[in-house]
Backbone of each chain as nested JSON, in Angstrom:
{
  "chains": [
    {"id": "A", "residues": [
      {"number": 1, "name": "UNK", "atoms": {"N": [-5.329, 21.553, -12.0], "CA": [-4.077, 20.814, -12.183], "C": [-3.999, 19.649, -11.214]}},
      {"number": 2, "name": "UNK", "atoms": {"N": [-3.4, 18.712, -11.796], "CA": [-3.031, 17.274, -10.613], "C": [-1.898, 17.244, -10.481]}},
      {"number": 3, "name": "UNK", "atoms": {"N": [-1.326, 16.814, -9.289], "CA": [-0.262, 16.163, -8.865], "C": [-0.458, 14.53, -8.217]}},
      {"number": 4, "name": "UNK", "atoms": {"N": [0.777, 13.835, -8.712], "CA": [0.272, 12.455, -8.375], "C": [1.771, 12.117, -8.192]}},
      {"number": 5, "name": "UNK", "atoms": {"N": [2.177, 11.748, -6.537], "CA": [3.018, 11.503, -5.476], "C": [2.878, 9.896, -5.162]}},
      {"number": 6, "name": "UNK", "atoms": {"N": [4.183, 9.604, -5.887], "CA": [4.402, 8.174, -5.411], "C": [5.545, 8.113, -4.113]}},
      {"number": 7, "name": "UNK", "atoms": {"N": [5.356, 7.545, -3.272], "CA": [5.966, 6.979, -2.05], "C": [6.42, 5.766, -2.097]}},
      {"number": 8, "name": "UNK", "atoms": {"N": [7.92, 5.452, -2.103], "CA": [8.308, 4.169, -2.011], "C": [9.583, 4.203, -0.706]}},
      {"number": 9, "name": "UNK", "atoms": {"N": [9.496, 2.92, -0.109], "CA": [10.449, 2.933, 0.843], "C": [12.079, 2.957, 0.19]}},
      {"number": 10, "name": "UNK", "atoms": {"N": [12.777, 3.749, 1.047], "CA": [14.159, 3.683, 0.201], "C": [14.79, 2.502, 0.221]}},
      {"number": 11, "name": "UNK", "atoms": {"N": [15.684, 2.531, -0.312], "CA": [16.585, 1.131, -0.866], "C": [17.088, 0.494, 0.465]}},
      {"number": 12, "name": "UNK", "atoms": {"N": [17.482, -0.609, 1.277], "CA": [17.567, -1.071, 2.409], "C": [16.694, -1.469, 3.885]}},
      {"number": 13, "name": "UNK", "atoms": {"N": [15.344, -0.914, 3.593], "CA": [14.442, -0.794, 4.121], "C": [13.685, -1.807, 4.537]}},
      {"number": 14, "name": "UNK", "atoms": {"N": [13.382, -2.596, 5.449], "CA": [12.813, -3.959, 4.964], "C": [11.39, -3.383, 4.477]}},
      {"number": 15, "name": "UNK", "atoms": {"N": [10.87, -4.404, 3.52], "CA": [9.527, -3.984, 2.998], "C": [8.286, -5.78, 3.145]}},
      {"number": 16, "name": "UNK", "atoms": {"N": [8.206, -5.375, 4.5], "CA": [7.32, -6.815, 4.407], "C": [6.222, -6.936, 3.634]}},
      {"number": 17, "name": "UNK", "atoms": {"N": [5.374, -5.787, 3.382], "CA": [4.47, -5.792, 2.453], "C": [4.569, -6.69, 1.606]}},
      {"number": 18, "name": "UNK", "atoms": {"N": [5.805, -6.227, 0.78], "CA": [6.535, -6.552, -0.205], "C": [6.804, -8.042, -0.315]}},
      {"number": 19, "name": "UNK", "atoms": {"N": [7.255, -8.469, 0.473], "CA": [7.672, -9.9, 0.593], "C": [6.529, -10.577, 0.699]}},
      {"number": 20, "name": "UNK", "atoms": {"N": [5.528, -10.341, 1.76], "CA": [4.487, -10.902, 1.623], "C": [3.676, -10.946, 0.002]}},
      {"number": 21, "name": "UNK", "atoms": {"N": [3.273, -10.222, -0.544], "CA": [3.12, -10.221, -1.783], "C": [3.432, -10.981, -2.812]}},
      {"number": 22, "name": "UNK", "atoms": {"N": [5.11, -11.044, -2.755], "CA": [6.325, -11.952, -2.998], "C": [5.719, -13.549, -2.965]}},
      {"number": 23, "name": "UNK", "atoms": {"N": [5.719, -13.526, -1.525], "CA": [5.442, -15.501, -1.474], "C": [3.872, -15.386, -1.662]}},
      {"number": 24, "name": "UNK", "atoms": {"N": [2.875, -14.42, -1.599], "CA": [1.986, -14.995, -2.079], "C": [1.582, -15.338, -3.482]}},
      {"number": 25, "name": "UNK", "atoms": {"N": [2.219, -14.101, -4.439], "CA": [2.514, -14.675, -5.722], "C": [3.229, -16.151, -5.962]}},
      {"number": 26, "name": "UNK", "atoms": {"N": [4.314, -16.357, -5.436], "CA": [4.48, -17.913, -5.711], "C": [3.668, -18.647, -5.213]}},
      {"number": 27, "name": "UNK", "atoms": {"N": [2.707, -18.947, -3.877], "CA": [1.982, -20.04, -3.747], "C": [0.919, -20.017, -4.754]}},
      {"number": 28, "name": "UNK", "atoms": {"N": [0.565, -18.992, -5.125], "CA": [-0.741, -18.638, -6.817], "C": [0.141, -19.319, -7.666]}},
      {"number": 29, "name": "UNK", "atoms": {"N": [1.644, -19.885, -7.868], "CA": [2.097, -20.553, -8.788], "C": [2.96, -19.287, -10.131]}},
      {"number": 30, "name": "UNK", "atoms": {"N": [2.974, -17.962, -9.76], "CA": [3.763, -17.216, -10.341], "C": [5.033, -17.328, -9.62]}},
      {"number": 31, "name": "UNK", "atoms": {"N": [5.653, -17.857, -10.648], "CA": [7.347, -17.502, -10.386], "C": [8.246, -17.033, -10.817]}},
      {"number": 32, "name": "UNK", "atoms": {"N": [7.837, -15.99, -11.843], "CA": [8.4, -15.235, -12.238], "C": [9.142, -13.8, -12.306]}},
      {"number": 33, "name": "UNK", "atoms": {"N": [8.758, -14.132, -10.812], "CA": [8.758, -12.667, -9.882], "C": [10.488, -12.504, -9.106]}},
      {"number": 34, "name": "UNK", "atoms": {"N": [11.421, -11.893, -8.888], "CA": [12.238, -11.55, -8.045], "C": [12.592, -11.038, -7.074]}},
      {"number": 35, "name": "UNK", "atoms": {"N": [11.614, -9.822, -7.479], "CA": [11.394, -9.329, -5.849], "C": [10.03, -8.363, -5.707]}},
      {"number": 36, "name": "UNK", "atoms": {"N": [9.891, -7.971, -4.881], "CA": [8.669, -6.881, -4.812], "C": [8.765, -5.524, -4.001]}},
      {"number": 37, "name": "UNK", "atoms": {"N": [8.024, -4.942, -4.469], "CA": [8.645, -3.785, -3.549], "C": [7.041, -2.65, -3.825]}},
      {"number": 38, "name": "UNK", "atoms": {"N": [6.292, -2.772, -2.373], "CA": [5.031, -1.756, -2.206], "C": [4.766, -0.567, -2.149]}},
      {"number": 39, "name": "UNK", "atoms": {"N": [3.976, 0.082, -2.323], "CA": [4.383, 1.75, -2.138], "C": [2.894, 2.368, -2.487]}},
      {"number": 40, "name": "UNK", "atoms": {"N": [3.173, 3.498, -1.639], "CA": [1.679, 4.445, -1.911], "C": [1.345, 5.323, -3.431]}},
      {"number": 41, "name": "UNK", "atoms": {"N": [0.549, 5.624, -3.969], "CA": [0.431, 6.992, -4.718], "C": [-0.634, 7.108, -4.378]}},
      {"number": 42, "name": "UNK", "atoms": {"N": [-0.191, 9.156, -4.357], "CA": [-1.662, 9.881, -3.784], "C": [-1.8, 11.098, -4.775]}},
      {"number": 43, "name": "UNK", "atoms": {"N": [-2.995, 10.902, -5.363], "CA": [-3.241, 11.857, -6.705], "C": [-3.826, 13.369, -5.809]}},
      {"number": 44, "name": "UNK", "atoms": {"N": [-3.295, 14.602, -5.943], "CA": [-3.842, 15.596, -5.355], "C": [-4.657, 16.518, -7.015]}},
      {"number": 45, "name": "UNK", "atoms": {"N": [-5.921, 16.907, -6.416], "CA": [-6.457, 17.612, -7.172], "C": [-6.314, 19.286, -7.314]}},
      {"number": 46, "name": "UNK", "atoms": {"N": [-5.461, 19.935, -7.698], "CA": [-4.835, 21.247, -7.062], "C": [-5.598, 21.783, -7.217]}},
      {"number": 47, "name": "UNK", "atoms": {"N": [-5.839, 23.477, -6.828], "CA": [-6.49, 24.52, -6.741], "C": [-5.208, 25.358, -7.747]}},
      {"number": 48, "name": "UNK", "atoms": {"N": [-6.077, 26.259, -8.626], "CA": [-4.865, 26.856, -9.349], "C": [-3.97, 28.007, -8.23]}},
      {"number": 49, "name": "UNK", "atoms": {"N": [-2.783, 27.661, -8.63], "CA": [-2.138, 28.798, -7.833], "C": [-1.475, 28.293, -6.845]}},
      {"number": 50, "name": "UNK", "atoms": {"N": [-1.272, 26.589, -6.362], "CA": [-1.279, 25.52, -6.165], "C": [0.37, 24.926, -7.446]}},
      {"number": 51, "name": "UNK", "atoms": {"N": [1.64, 25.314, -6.284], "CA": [2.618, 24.941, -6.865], "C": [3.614, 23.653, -6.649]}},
      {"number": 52, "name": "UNK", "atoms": {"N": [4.063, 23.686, -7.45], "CA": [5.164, 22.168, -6.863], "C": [6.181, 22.404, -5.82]}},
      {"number": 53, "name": "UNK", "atoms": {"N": [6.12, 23.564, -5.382], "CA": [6.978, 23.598, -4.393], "C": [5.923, 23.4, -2.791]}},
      {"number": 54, "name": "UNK", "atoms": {"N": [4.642, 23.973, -3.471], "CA": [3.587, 23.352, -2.064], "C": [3.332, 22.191, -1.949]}},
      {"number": 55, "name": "UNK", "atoms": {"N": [3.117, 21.449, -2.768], "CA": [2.797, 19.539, -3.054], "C": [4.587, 18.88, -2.315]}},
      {"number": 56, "name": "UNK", "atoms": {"N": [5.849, 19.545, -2.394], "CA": [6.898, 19.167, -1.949], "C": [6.625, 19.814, -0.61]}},
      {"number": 57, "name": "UNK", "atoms": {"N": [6.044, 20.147, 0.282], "CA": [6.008, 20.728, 1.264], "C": [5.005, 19.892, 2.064]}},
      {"number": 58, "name": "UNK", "atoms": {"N": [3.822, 19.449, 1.329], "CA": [3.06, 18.589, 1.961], "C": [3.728, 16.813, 2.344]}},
      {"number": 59, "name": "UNK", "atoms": {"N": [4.525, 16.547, 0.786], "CA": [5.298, 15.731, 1.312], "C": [6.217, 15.519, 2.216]}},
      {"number": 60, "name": "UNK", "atoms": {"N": [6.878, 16.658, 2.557], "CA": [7.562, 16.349, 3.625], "C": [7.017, 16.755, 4.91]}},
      {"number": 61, "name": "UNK", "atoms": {"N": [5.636, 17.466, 5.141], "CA": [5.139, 17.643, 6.826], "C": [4.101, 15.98, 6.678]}},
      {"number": 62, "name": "UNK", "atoms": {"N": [3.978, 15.944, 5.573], "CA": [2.248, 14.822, 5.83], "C": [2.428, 13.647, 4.99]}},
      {"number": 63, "name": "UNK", "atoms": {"N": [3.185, 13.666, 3.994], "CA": [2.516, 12.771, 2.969], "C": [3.705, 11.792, 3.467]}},
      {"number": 64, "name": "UNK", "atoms": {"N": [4.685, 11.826, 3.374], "CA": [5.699, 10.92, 3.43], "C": [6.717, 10.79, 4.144]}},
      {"number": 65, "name": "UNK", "atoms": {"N": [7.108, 9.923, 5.365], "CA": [8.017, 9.692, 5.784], "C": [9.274, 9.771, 5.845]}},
      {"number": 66, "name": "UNK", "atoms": {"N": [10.29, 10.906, 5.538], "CA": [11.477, 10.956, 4.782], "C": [12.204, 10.438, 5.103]}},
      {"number": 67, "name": "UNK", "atoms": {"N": [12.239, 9.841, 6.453], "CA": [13.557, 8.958, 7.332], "C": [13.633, 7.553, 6.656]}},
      {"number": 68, "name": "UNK", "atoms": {"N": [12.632, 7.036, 6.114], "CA": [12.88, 5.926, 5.526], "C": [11.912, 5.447, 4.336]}},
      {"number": 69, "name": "UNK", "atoms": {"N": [11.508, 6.903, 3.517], "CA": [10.889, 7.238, 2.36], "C": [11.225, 8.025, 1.414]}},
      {"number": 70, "name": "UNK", "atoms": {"N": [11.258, 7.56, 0.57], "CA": [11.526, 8.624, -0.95], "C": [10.081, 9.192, -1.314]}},
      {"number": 71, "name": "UNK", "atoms": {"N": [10.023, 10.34, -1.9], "CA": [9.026, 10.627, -2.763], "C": [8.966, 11.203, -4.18]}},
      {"number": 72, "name": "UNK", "atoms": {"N": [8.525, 11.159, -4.807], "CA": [8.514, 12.025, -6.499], "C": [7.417, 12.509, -6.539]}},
      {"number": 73, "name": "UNK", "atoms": {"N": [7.422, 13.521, -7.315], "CA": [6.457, 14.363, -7.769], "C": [6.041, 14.841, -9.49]}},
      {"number": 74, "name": "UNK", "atoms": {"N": [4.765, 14.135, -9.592], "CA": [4.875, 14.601, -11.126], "C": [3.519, 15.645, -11.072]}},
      {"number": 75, "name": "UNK", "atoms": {"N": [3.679, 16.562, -11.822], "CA": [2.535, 17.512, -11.865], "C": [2.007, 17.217, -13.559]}},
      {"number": 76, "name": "UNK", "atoms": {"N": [0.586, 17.429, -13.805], "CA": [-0.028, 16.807, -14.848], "C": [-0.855, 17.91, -15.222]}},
      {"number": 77, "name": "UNK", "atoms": {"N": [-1.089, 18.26, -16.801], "CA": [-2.194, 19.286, -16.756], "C": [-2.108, 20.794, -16.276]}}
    ]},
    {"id": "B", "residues": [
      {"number": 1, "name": "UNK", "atoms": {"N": [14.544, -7.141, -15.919], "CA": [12.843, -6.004, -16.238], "C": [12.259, -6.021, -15.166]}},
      {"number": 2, "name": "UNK", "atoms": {"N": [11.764, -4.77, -15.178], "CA": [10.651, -4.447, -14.054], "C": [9.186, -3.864, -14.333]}},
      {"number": 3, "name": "UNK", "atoms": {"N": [8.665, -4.603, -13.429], "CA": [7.136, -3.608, -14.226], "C": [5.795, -3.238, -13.025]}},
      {"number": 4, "name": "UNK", "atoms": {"N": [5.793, -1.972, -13.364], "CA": [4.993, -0.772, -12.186], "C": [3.885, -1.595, -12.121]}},
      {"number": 5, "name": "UNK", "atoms": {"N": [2.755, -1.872, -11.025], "CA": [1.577, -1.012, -11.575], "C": [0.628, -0.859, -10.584]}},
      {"number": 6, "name": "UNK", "atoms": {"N": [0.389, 0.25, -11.146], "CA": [-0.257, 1.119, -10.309], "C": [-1.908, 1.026, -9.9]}},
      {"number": 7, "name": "UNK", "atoms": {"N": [-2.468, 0.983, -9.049], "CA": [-3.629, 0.628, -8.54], "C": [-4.574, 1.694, -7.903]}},
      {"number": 8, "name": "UNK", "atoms": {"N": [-5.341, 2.077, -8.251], "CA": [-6.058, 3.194, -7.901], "C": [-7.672, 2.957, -7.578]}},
      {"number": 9, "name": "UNK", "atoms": {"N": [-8.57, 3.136, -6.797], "CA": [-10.215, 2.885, -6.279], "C": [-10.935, 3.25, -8.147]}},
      {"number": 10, "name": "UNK", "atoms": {"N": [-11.55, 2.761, -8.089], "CA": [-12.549, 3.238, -9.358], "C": [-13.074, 4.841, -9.099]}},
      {"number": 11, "name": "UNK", "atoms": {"N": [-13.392, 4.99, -10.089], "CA": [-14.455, 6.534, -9.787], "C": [-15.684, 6.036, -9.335]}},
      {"number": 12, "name": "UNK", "atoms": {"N": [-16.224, 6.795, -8.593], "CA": [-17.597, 6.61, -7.781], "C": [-17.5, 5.553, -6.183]}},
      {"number": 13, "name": "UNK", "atoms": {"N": [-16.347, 5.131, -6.289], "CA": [-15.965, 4.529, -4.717], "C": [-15.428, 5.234, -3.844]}},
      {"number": 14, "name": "UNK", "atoms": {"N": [-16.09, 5.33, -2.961], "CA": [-15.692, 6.021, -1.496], "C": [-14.407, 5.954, -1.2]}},
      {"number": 15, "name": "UNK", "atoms": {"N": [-13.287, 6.918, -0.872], "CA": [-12.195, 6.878, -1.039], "C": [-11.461, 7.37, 0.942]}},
      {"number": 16, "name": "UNK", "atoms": {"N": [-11.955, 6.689, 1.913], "CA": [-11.6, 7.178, 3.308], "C": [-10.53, 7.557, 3.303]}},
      {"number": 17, "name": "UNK", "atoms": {"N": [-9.44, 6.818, 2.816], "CA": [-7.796, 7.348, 3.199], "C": [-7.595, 8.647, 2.777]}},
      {"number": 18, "name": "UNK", "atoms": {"N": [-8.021, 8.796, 1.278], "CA": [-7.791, 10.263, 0.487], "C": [-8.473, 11.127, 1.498]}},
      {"number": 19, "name": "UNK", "atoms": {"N": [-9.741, 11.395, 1.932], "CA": [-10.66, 11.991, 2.173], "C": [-9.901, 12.478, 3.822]}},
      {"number": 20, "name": "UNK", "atoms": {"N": [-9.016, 11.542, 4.561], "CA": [-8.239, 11.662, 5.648], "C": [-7.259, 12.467, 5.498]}},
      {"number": 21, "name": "UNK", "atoms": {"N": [-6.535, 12.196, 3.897], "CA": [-5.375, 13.159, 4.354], "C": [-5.897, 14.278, 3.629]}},
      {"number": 22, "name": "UNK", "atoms": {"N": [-6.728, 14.554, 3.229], "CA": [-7.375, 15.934, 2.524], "C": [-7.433, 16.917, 3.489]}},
      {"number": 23, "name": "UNK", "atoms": {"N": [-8.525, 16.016, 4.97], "CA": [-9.04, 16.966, 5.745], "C": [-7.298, 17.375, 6.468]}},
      {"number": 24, "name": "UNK", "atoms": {"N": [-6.192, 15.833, 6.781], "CA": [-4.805, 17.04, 7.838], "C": [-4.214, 17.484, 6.631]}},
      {"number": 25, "name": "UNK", "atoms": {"N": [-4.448, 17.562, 5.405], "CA": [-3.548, 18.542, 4.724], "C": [-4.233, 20.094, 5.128]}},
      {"number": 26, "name": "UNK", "atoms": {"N": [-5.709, 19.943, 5.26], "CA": [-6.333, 21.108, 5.847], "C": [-6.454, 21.883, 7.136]}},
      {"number": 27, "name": "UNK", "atoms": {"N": [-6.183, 20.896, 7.997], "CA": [-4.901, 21.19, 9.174], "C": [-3.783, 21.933, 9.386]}},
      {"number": 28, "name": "UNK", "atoms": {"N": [-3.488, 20.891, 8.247], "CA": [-1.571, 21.894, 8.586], "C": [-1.078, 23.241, 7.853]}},
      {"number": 29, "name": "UNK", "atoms": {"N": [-2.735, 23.604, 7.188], "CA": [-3.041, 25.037, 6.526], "C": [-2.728, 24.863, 4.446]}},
      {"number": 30, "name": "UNK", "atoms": {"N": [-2.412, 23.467, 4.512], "CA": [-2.571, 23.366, 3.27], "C": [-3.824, 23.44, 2.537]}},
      {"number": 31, "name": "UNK", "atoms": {"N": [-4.621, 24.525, 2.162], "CA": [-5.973, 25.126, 1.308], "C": [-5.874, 25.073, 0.088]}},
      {"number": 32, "name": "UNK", "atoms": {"N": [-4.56, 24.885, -0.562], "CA": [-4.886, 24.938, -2.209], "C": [-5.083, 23.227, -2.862]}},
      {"number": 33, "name": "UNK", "atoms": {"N": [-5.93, 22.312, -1.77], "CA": [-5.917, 20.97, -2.543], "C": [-7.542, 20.664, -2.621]}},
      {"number": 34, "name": "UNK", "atoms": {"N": [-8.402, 20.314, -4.052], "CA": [-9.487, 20.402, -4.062], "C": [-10.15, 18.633, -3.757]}},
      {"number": 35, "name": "UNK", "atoms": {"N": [-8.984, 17.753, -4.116], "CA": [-9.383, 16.56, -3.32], "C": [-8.125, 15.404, -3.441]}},
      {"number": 36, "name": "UNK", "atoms": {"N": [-8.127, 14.531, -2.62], "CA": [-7.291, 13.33, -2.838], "C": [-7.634, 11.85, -2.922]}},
      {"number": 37, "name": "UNK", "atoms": {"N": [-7.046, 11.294, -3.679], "CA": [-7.001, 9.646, -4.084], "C": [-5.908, 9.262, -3.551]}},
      {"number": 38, "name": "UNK", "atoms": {"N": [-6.493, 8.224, -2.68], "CA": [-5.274, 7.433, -2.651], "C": [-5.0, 6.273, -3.251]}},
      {"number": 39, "name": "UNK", "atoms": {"N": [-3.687, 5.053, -3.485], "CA": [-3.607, 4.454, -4.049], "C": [-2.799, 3.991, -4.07]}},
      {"number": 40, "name": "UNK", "atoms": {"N": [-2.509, 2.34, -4.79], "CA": [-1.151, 1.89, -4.022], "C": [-0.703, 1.423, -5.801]}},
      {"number": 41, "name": "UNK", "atoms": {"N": [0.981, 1.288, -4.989], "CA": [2.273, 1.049, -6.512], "C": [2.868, -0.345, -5.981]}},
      {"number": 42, "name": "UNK", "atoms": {"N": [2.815, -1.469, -7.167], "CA": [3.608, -2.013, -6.646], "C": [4.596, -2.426, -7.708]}},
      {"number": 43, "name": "UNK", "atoms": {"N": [5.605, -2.572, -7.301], "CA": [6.96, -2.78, -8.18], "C": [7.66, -4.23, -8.543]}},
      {"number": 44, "name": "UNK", "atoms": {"N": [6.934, -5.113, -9.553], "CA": [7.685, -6.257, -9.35], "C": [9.128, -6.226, -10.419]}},
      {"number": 45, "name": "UNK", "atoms": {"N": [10.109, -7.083, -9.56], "CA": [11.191, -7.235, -10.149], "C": [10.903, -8.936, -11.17]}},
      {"number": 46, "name": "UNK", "atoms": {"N": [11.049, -8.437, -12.479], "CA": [10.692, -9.69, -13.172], "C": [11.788, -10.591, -13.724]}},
      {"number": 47, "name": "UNK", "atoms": {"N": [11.816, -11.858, -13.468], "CA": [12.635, -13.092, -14.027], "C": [12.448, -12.87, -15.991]}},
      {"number": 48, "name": "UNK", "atoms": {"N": [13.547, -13.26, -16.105], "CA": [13.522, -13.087, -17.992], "C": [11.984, -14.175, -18.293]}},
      {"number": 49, "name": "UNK", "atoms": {"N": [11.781, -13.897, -19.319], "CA": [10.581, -14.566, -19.338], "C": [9.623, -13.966, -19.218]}},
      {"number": 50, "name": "UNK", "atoms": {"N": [9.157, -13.431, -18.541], "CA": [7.855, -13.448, -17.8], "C": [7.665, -11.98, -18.391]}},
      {"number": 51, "name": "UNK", "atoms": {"N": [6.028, -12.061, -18.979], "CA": [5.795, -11.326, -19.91], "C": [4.669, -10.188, -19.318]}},
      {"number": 52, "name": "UNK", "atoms": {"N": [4.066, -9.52, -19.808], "CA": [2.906, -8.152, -19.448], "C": [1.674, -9.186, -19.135]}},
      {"number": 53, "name": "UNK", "atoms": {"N": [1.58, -10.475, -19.744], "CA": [-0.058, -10.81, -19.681], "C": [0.416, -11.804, -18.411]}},
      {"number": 54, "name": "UNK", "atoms": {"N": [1.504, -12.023, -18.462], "CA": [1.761, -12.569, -16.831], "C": [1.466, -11.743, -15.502]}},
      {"number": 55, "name": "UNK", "atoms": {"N": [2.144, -10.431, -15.689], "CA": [1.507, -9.58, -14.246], "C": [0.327, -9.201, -14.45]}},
      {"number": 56, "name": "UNK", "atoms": {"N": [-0.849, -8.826, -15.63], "CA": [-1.93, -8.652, -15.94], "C": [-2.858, -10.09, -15.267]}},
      {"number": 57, "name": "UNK", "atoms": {"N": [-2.131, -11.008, -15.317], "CA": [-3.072, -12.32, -14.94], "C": [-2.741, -11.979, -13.043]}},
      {"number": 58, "name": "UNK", "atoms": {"N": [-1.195, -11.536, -12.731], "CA": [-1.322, -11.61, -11.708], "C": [-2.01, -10.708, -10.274]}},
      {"number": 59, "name": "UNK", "atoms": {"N": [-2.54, -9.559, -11.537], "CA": [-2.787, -8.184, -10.88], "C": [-4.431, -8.695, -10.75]}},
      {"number": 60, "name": "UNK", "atoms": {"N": [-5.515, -9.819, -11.423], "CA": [-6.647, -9.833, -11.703], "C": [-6.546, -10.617, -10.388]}},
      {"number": 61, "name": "UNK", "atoms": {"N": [-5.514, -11.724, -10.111], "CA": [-5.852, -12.822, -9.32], "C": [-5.62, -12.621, -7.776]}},
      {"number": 62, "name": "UNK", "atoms": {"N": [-4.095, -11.755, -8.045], "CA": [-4.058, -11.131, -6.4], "C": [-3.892, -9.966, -6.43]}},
      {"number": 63, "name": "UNK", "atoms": {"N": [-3.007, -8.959, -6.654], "CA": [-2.849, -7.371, -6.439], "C": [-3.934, -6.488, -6.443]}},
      {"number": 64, "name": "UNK", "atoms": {"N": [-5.062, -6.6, -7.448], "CA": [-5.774, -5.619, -7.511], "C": [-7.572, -6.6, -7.227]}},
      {"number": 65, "name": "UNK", "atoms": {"N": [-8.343, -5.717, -6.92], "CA": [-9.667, -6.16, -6.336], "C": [-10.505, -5.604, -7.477]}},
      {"number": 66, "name": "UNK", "atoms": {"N": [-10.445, -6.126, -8.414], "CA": [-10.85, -5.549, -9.427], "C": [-12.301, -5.151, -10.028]}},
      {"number": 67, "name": "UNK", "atoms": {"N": [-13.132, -5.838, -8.477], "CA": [-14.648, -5.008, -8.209], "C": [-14.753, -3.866, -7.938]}},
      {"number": 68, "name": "UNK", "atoms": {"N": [-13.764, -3.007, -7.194], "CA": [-13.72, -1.469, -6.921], "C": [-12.315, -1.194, -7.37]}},
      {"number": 69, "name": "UNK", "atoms": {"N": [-11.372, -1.824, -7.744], "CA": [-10.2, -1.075, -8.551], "C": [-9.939, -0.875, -9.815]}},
      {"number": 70, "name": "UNK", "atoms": {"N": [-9.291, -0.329, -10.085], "CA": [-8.389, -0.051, -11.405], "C": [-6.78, -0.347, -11.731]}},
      {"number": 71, "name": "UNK", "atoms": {"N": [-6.445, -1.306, -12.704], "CA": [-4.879, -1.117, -12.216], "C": [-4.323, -0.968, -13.483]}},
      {"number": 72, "name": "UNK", "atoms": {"N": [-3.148, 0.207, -13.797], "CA": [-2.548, 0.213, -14.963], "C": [-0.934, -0.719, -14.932]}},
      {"number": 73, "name": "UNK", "atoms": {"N": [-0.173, -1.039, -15.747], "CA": [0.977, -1.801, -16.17], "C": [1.536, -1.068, -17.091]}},
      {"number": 74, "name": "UNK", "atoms": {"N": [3.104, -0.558, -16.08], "CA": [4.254, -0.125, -17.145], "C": [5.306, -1.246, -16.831]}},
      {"number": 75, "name": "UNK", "atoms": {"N": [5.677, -1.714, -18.089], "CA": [6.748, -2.156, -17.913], "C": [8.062, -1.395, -18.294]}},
      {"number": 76, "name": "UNK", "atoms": {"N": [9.321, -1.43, -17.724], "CA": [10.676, -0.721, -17.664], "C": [11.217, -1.731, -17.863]}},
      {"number": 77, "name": "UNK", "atoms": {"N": [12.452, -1.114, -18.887], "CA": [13.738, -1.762, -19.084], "C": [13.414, -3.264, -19.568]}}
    ]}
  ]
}
């Protein structure tokens, strides 16, 4: 089974990544952009027996920052 | 409109970050994970207009490295 954990900074957060990204798309001459906003996903390859309440457990000791991170969890397969 | 997309190493490329948090998920006694990918999301907020073969042009030119990546495109809303 997979699990695949996206990490995005929560709403208010500055995200320079993001911005950077932002103006470098406009100097490439895209301007069609408004805003940007960066973020991790980390695909885990489970072991059966291997639940969503352990993949929510890793996110919150390892995978993701909760003070100024969201995470989701989709399990696949 | 907004539209995901998601960026992930090819298969057969050396993957250090995954391979990092594999070994402290194995640390912190997490044993039921058989491997990890890592991978990055990025979220653009799109101006009316601006269509799928627009972030597809923009994901070839800057977002994605498309000698060792992969990148998929959802668009929302």
């Amino acid at each position: 089974m997979k699990a695949r954990v996206t990490i995005m900074l929560k709403n208010g957060v500055l995200d320079p990544q993001g911005k950077a990204i932002h103006h470098a798309l406009g100097s490439l001459g895209f301007s069609g952009v408004d805003d940007v906003r960066a973020g991790k996903i980390i695909e885990l390859d489970l072991k059966d027996g291997t639940s969503r309440e352990d993949v929510e457990e890793m996110c919150k000791k390892l995978l993701a920052n909760t003070v100024i991170e969201n995470f989701s969890i989709e399990m696949e397969g």
